[in-house]
TORMIMI-291840 format. One record per residue: x negated, y negated, z of N, C-alpha, C in turn; residue number from 1. Coordinates in steps of 0.02 Angstrom, whole numbers, plus 32768, in hexadecimal, padded with zeros to 4 digits. Each point is the difference from the previous one (the first is absolute). Layout:
N
<pt><n_u>X</n_u><n_v>Y</n_v><n_w>Z</n_w><ca_u>X</ca_u><ca_v>Y</ca_v><ca_w>Z</ca_w><c_u>X</c_u><c_v>Y</c_v><c_w>Z</c_w><pos>NUM</pos></pt>
...
END
This chain:
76
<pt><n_u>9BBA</n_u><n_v>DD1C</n_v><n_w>B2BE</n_w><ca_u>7FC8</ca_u><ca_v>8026</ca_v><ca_w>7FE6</ca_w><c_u>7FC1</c_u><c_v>7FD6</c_v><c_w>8008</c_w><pos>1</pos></pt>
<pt><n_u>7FCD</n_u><n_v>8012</n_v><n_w>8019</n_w><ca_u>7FB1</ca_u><ca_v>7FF0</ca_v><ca_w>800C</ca_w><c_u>7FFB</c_u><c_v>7FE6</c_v><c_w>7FC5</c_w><pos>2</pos></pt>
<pt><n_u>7FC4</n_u><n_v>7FC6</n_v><n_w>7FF2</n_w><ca_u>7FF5</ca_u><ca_v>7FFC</ca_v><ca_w>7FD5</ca_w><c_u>7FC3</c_u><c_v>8006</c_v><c_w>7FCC</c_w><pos>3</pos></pt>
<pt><n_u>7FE5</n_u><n_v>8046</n_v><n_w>801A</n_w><ca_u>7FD4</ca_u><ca_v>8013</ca_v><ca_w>7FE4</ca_w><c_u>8029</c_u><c_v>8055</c_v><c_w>7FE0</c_w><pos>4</pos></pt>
<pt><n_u>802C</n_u><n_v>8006</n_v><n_w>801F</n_w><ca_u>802D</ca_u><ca_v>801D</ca_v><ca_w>7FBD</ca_w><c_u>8028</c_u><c_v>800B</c_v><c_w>7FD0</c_w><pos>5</pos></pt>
<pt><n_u>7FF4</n_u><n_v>8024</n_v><n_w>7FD6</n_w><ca_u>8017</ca_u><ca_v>7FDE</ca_v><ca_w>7FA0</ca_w><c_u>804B</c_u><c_v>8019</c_v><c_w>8024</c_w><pos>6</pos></pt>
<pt><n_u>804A</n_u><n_v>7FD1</n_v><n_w>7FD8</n_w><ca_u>8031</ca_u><ca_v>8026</ca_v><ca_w>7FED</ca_w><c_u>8003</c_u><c_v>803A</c_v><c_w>7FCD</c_w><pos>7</pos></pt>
<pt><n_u>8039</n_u><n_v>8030</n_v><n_w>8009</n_w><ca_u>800E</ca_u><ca_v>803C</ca_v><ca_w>7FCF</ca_w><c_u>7FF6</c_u><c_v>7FDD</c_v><c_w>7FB7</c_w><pos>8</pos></pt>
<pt><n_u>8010</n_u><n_v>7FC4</n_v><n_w>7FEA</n_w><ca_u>7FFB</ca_u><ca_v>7FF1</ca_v><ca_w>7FCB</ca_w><c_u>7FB9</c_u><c_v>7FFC</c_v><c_w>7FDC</c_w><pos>9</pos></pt>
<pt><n_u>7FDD</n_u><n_v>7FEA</n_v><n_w>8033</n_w><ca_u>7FB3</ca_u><ca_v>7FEF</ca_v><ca_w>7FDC</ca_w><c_u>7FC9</c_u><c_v>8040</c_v><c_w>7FED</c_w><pos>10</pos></pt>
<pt><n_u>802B</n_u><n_v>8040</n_v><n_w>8031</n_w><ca_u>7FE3</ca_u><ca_v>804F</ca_v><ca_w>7FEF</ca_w><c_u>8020</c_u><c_v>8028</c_v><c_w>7FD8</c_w><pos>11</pos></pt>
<pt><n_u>802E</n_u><n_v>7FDD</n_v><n_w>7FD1</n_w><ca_u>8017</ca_u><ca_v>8021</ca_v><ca_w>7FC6</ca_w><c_u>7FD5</c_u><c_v>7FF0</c_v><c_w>7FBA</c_w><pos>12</pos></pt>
<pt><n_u>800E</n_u><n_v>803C</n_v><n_w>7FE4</n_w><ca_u>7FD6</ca_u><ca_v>7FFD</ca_v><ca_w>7FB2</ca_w><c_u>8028</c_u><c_v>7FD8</c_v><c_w>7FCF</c_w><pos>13</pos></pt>
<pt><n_u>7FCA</n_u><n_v>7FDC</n_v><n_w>7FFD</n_w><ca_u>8015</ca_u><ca_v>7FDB</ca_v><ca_w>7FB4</ca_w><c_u>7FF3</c_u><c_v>8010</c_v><c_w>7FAD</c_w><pos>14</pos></pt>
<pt><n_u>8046</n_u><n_v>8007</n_v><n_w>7FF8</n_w><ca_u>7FE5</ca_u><ca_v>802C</ca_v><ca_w>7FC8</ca_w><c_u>8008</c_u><c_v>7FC6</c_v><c_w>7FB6</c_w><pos>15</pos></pt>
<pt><n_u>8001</n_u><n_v>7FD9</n_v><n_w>8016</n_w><ca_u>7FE1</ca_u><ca_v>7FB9</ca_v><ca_w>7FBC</ca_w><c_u>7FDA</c_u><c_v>7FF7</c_v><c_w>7FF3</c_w><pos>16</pos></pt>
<pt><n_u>7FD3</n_u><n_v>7FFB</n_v><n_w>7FC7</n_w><ca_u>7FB9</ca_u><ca_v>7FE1</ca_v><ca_w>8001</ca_w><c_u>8004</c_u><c_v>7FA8</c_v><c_w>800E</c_w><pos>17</pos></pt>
<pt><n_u>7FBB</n_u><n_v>7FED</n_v><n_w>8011</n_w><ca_u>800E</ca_u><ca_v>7FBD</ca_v><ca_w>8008</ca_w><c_u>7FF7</c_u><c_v>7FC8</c_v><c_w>7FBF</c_w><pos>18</pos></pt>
<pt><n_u>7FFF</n_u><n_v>8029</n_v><n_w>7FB5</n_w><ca_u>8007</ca_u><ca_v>7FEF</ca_v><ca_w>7FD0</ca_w><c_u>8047</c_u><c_v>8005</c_v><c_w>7FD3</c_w><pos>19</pos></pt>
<pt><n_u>8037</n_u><n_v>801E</n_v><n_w>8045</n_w><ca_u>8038</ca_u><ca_v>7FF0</ca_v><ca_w>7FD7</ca_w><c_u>8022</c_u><c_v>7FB2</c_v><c_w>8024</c_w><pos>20</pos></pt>
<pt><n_u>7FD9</n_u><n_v>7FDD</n_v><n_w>8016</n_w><ca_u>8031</ca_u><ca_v>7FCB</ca_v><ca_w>8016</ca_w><c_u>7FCA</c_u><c_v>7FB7</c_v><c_w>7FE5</c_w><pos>21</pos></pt>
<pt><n_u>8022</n_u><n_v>7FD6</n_v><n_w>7FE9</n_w><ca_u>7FDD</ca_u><ca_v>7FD1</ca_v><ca_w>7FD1</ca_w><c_u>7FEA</c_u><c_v>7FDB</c_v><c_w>8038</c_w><pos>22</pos></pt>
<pt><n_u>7FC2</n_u><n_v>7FCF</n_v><n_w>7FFC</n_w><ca_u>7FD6</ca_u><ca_v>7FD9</ca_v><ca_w>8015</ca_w><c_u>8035</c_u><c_v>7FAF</c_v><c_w>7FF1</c_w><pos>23</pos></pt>
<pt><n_u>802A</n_u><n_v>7FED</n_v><n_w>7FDC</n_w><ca_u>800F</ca_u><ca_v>7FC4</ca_v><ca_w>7FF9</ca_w><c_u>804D</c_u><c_v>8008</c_v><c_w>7FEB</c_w><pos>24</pos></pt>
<pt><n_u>802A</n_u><n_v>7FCD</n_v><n_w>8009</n_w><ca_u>8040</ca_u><ca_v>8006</ca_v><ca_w>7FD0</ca_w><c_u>7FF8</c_u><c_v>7FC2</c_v><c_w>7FE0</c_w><pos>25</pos></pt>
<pt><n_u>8019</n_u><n_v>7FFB</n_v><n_w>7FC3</n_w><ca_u>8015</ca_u><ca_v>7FBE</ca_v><ca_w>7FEF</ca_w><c_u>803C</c_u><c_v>7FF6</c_v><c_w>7FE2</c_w><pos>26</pos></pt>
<pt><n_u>801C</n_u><n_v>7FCD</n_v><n_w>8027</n_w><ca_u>8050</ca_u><ca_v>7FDB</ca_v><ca_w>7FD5</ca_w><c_u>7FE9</c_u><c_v>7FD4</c_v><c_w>7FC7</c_w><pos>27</pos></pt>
<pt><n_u>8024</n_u><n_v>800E</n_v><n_w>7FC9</n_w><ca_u>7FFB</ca_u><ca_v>7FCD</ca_v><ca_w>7FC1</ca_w><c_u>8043</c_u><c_v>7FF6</c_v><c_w>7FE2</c_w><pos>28</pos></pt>
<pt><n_u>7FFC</n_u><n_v>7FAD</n_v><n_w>7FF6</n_w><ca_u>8038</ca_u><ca_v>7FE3</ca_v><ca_w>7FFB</ca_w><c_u>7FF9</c_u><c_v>7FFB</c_v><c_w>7FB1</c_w><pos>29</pos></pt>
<pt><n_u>801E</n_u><n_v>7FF9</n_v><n_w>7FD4</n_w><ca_u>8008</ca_u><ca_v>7FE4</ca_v><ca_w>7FB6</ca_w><c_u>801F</c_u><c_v>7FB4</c_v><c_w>7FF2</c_w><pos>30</pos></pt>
<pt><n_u>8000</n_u><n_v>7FC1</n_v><n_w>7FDF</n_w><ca_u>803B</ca_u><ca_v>7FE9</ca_v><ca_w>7FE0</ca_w><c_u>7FDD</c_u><c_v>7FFF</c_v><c_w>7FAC</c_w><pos>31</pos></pt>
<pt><n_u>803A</n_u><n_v>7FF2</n_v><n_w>7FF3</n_w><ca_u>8008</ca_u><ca_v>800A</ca_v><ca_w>7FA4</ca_w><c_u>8028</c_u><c_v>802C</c_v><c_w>7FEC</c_w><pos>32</pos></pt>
<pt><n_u>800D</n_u><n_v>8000</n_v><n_w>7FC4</n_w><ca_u>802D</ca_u><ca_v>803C</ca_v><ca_w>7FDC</ca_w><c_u>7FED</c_u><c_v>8036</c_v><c_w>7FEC</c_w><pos>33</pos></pt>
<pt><n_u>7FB6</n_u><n_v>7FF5</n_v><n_w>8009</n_w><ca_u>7FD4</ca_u><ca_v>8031</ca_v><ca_w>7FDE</ca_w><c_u>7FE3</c_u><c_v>803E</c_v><c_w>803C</c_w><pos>34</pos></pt>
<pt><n_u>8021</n_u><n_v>8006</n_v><n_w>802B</n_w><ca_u>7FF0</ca_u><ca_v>8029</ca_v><ca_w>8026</ca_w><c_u>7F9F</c_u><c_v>7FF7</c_v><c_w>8023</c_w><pos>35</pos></pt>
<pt><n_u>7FEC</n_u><n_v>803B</n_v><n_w>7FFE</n_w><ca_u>7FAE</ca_u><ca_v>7FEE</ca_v><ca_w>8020</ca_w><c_u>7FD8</c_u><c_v>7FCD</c_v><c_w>7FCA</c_w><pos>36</pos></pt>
<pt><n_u>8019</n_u><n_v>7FF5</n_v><n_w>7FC4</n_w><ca_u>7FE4</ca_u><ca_v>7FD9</ca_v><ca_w>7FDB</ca_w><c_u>8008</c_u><c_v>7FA8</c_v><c_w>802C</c_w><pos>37</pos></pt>
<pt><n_u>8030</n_u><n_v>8001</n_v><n_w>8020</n_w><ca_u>800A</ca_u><ca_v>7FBB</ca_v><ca_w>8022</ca_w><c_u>7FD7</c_u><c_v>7FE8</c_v><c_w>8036</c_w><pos>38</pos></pt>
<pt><n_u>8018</n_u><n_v>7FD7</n_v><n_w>8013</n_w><ca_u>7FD5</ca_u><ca_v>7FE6</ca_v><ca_w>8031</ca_w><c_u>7FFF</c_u><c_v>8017</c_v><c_w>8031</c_w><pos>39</pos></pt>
<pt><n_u>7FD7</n_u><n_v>8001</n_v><n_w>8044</n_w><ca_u>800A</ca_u><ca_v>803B</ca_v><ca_w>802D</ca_w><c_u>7FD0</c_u><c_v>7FE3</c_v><c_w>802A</c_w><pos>40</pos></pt>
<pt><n_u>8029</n_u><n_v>8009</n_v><n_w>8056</n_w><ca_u>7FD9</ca_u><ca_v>8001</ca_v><ca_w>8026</ca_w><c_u>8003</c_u><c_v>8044</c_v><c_w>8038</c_w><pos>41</pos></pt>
<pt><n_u>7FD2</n_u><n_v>7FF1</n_v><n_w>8033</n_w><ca_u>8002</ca_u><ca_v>8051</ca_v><ca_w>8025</ca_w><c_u>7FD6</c_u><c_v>7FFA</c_v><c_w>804D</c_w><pos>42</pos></pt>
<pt><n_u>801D</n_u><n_v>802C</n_v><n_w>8026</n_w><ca_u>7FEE</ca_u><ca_v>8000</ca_v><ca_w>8052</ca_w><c_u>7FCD</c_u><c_v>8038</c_v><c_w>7FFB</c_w><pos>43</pos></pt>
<pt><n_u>7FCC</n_u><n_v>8019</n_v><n_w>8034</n_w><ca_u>7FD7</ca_u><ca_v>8022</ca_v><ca_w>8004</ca_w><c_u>8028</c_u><c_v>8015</c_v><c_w>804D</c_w><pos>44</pos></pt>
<pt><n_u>800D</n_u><n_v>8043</n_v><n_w>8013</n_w><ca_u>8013</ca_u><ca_v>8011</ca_v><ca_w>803B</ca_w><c_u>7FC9</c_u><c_v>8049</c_v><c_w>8019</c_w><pos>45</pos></pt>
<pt><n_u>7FD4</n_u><n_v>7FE8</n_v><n_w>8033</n_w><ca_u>7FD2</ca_u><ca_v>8044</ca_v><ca_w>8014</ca_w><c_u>804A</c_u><c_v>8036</c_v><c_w>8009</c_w><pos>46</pos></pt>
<pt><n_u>7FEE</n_u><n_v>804A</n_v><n_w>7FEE</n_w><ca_u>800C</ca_u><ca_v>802A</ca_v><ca_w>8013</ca_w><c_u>8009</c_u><c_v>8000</c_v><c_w>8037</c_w><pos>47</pos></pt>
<pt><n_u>7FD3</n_u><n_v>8007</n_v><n_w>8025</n_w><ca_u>8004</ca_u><ca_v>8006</ca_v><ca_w>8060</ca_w><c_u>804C</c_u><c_v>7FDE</c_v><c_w>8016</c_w><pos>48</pos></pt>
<pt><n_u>7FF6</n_u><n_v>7FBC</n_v><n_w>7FE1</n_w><ca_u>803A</ca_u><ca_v>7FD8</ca_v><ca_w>8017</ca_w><c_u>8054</c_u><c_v>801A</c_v><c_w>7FF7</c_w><pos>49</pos></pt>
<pt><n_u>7FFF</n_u><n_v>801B</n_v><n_w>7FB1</n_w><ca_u>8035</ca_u><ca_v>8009</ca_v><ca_w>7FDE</ca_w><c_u>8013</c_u><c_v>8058</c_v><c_w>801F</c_w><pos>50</pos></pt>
<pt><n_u>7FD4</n_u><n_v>8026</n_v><n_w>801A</n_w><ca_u>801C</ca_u><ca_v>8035</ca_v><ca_w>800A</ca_w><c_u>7FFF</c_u><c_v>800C</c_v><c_w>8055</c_w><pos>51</pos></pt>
<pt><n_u>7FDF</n_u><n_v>7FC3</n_v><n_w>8021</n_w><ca_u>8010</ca_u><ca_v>7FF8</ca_v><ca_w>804B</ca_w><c_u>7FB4</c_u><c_v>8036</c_v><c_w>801A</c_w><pos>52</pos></pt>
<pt><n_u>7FCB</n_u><n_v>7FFF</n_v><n_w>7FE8</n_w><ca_u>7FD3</ca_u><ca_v>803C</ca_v><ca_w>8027</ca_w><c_u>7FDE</c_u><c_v>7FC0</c_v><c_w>802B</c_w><pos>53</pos></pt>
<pt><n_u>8003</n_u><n_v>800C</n_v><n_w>803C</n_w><ca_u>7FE5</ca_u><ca_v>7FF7</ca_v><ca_w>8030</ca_w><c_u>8023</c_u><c_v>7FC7</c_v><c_w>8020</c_w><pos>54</pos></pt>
<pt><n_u>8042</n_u><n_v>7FF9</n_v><n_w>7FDE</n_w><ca_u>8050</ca_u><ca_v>7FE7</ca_v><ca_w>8023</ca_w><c_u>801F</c_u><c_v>8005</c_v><c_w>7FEA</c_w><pos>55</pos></pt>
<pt><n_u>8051</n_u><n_v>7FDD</n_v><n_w>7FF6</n_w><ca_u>8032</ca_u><ca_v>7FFF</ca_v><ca_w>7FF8</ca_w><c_u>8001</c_u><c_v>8005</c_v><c_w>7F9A</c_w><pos>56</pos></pt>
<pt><n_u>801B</n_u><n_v>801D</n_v><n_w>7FDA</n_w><ca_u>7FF4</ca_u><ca_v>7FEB</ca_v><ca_w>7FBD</ca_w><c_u>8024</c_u><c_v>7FBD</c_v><c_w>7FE5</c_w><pos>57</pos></pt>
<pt><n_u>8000</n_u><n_v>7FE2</n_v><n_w>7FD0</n_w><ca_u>8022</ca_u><ca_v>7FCE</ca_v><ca_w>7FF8</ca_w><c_u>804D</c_u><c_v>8001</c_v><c_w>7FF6</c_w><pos>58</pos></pt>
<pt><n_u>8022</n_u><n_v>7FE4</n_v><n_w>8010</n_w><ca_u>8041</ca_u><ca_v>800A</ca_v><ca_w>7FF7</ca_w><c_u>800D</c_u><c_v>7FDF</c_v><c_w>7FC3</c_w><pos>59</pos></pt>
<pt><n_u>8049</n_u><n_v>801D</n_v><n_w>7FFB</n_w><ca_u>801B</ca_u><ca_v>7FE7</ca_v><ca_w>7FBA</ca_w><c_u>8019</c_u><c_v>7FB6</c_v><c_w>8003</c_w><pos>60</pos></pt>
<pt><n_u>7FFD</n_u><n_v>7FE3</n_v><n_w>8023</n_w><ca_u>8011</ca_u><ca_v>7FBB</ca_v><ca_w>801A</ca_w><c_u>7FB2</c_u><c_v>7FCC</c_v><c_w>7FDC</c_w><pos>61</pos></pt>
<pt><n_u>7FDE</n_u><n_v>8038</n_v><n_w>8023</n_w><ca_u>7FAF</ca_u><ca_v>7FDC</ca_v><ca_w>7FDF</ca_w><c_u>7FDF</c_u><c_v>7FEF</c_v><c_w>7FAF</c_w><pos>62</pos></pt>
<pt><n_u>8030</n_u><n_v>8046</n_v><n_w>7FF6</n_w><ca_u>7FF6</ca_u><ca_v>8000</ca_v><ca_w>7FB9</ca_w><c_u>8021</c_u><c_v>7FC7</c_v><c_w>7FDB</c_w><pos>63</pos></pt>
<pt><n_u>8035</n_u><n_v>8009</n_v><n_w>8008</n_w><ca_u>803E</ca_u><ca_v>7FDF</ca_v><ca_w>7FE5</ca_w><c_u>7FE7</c_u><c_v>7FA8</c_v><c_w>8001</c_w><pos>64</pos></pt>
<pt><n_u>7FDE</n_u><n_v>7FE9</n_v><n_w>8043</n_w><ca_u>7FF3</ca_u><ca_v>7FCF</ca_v><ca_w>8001</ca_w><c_u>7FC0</c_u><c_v>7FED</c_v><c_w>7FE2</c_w><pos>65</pos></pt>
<pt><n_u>7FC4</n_u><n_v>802F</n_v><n_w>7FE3</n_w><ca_u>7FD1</ca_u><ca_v>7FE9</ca_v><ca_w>7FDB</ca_w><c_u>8028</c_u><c_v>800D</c_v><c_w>7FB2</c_w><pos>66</pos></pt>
<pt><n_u>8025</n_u><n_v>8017</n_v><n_w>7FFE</n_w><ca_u>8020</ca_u><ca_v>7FFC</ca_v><ca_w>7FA4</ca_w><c_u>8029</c_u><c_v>7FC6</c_v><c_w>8008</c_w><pos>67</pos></pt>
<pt><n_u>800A</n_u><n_v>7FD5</n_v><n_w>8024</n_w><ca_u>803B</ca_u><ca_v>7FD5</ca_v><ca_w>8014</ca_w><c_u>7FB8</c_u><c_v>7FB1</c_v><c_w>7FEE</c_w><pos>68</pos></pt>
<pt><n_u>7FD9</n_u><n_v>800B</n_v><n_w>8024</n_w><ca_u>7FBA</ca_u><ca_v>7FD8</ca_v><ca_w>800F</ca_w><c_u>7FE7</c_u><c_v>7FFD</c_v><c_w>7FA9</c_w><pos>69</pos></pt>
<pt><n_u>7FE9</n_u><n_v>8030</n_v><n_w>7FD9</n_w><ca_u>8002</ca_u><ca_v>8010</ca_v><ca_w>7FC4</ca_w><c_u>802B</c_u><c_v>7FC2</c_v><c_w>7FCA</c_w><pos>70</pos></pt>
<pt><n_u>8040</n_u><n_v>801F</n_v><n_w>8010</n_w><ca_u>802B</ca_u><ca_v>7FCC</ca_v><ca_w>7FD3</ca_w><c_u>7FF0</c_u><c_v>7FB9</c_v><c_w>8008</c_w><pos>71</pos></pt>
<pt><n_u>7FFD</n_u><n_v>7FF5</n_v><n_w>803E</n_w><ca_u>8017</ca_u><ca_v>7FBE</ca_v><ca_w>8015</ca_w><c_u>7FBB</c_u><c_v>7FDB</c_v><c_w>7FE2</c_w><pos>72</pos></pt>
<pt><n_u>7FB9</n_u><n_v>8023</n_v><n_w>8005</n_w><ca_u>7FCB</ca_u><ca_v>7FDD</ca_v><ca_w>7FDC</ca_w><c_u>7FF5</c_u><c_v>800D</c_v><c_w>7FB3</c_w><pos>73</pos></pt>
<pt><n_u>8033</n_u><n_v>8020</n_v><n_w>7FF0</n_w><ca_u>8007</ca_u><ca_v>8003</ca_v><ca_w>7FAA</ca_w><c_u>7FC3</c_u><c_v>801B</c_v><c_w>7FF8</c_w><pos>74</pos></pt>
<pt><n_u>7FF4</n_u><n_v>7FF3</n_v><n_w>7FAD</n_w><ca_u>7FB7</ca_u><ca_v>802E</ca_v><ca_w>7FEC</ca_w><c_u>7FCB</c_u><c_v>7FD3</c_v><c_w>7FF3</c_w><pos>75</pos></pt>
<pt><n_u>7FD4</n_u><n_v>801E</n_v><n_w>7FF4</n_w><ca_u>7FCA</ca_u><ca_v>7FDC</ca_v><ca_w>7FFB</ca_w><c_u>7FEA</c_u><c_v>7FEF</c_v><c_w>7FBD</c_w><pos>76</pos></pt>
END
C-alpha cells in the first residue's frame, strides 16, 4: 500500500472519548503493617508507554520488572 494511504483501520469511527483513557499510571508499593499508612514508594509510567500508542504497549514482563525495581529499592 502507497504511503499516502490510510489503512481500513485509521477510517473507522472511534467511538471513545479521549477522556476515557488516563494521561499517567502509577505503581505504588507499601511496606509496614499499616497498609497506605506505611511507607511507600512509587513509579510514574506515561500512558502512551503503558498502553503502547504510537508502539508496542508495555508488556507484562515490563511491568513486573519495575514492581521487582520497586522492592529491591525499598521505601523511602
Amino acid at each position: 500500500m502507497p504511503n499516502n494511504q490510510q489503512g481500513d483501520l485509521a477510517r473507522t469511527i472511534v467511538h471513545e472519548t479521549p477522556d476515557t483513557w488516563p494521561t499517567l499510571i502509577e505503581v505504588v508499593a507499601y511496606w509496614g503493617d499499616k497498609g497506605r499508612k506505611g511507607r511507600r514508594r512509587s513509579i510514574e509510567i506515561p500512558a502512551d508507554q503503558f498502553f503502547g500508542r504510537g508502539g508496542a504497549p508495555m508488556s507484562g514482563d515490563q511491568l513486573i520488572a519495575m514492581v521487582q525495581r520497586l522492592r529491591q529499592q525499598g521505601p523511602r
